[in-house]
C-alpha positions in Angstrom: 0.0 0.0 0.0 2.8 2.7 0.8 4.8 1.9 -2.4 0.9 2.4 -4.0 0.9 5.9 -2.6 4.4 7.2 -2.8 5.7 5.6 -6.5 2.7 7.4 -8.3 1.6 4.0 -9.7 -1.9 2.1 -10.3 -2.2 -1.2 -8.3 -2.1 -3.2 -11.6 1.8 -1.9 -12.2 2.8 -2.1 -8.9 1.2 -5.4 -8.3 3.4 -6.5 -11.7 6.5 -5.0 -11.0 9.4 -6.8 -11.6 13.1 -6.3 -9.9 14.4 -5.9 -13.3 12.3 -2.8 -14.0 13.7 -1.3 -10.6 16.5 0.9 -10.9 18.4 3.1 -8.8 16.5 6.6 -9.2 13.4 5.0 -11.4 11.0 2.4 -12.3 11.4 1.7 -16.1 8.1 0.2 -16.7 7.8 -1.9 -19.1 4.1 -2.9 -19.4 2.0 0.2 -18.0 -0.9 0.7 -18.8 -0.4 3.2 -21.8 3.1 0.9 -22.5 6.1 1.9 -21.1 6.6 5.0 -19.1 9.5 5.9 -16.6 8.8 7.0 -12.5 11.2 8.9 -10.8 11.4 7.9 -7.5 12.0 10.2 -4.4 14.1 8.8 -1.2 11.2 6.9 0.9 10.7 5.2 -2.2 13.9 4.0 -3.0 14.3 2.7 0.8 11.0 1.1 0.9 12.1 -0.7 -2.2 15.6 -1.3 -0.9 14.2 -2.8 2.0 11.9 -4.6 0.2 14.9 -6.1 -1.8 17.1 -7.1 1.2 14.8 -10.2 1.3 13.3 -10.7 -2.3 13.8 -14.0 -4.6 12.6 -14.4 -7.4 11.7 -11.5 -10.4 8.7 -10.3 -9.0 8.1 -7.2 -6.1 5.8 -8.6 -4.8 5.1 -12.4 -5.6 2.1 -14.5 -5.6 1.6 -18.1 -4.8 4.8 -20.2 -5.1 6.6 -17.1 -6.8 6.4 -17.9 -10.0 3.6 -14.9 -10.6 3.1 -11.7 -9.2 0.8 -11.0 -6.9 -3.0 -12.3 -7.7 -5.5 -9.2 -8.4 -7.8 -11.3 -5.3 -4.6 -11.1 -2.9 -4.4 -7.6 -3.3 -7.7 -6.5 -3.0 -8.0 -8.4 0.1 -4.9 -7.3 1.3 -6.3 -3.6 0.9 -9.5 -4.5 2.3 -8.3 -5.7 5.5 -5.4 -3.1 5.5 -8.4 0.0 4.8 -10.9 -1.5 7.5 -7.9 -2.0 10.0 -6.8 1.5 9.8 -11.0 3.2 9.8 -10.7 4.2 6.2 -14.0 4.8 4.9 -15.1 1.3 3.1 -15.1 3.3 -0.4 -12.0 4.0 -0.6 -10.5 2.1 -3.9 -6.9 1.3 -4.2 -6.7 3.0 -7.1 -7.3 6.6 -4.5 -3.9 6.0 -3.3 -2.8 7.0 -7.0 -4.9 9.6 -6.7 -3.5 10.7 -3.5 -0.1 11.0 -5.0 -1.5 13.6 -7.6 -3.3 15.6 -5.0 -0.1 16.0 -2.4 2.0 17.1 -5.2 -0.6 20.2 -5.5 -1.4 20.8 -1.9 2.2 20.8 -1.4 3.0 23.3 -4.1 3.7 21.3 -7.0 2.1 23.2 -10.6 -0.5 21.2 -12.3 2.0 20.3 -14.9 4.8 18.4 -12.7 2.2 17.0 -10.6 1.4 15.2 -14.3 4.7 14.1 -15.1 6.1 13.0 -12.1 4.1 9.5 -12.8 5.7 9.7 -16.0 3.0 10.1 -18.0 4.0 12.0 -21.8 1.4 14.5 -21.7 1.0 16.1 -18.3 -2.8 16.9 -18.4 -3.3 13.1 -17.8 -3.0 13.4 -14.0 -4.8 16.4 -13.9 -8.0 14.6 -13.3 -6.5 12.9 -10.1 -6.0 15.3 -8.5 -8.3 16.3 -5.5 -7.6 19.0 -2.9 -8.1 18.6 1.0 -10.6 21.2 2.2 -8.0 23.3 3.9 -5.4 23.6 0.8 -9.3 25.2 -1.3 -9.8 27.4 1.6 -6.3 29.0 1.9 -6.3 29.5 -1.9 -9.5 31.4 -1.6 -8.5 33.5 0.6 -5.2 34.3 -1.4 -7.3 35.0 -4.6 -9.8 36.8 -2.6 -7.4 39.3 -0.8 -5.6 39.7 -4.0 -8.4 40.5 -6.0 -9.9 42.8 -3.2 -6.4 44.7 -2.9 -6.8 45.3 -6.7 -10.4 46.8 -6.6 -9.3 49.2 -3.8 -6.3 50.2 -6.2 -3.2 48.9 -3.9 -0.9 47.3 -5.8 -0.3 43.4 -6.1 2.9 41.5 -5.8 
């Protein structure tokens, strides 16, 4: 679940991703969902996956049954179920919001529409755009920016 939410991936590719396709500042993957595409990776990410790798066999991340396939779409979900009720999430949340989550913490924490796009790798950086979902506080505090500025301007103060 935390590599879901900090590599900027959708539960199919993590849930695929091969040891090959990890690299030291990237994931080169191979077969995305819109083919391949390239994830930087910031510094939690890179230690969760080296940590990950101190005990891994085998070419898959995260391996299902004996190994010899990644990790069952079934396995997952109930892995997330369990982890999402364990933790009081509201039962609606998908997997696929912690992909979503990534998108929206990019803006909230001051990150332009247009890198919070790429940084998943994606060619054209509108493609996030529709991820992304700000908290209530990060919309109020940009209200009240606009709304000061555009009331400074009215009165005929000038804006910086």
């Amino acid at each position: 679940m935390r590599l879901l939410l900090l590599a900027a991936c959708g539960p199919g590719e993590i849930r695929r991703l091969r040891w090959c396709e990890v690299k030291p500042e990237r994931l080169a993957l191979i077969d995305a969902k819109t083919g391949p595409r390239h994830v930087l990776l910031g510094e939690a990410t890179r230690e969760l996956l080296h940590g990950l790798a101190e005990t891994a066999s085998g070419e898959w991340v995260f391996p299902g049954g004996k190994g010899k396939r990644p990790l069952s779409t079934n396995d997952l979900w109930a892995f997330w179920t369990r982890a999402r009720d364990g933790a009081g999430i509201v039962a609606d949340a998908r997997l696929h919001d912690l992909w979503h989550g990534h998108a929206s913490r990019s803006v909230m924490n001051g990150e332009s529409l247009h890198v919070a796009g790429r940084l998943p790798g994606h060619r054209r950086a509108t493609t996030k755009n529709r991820y992304v979902h700000l908290d209530y506080g990060t919309l109020s505090r940009a209200a009240e920016r606009v709304a000061t500025a555009l009331n400074l301007k009215l009165r005929g103060t000038i804006v910086t």
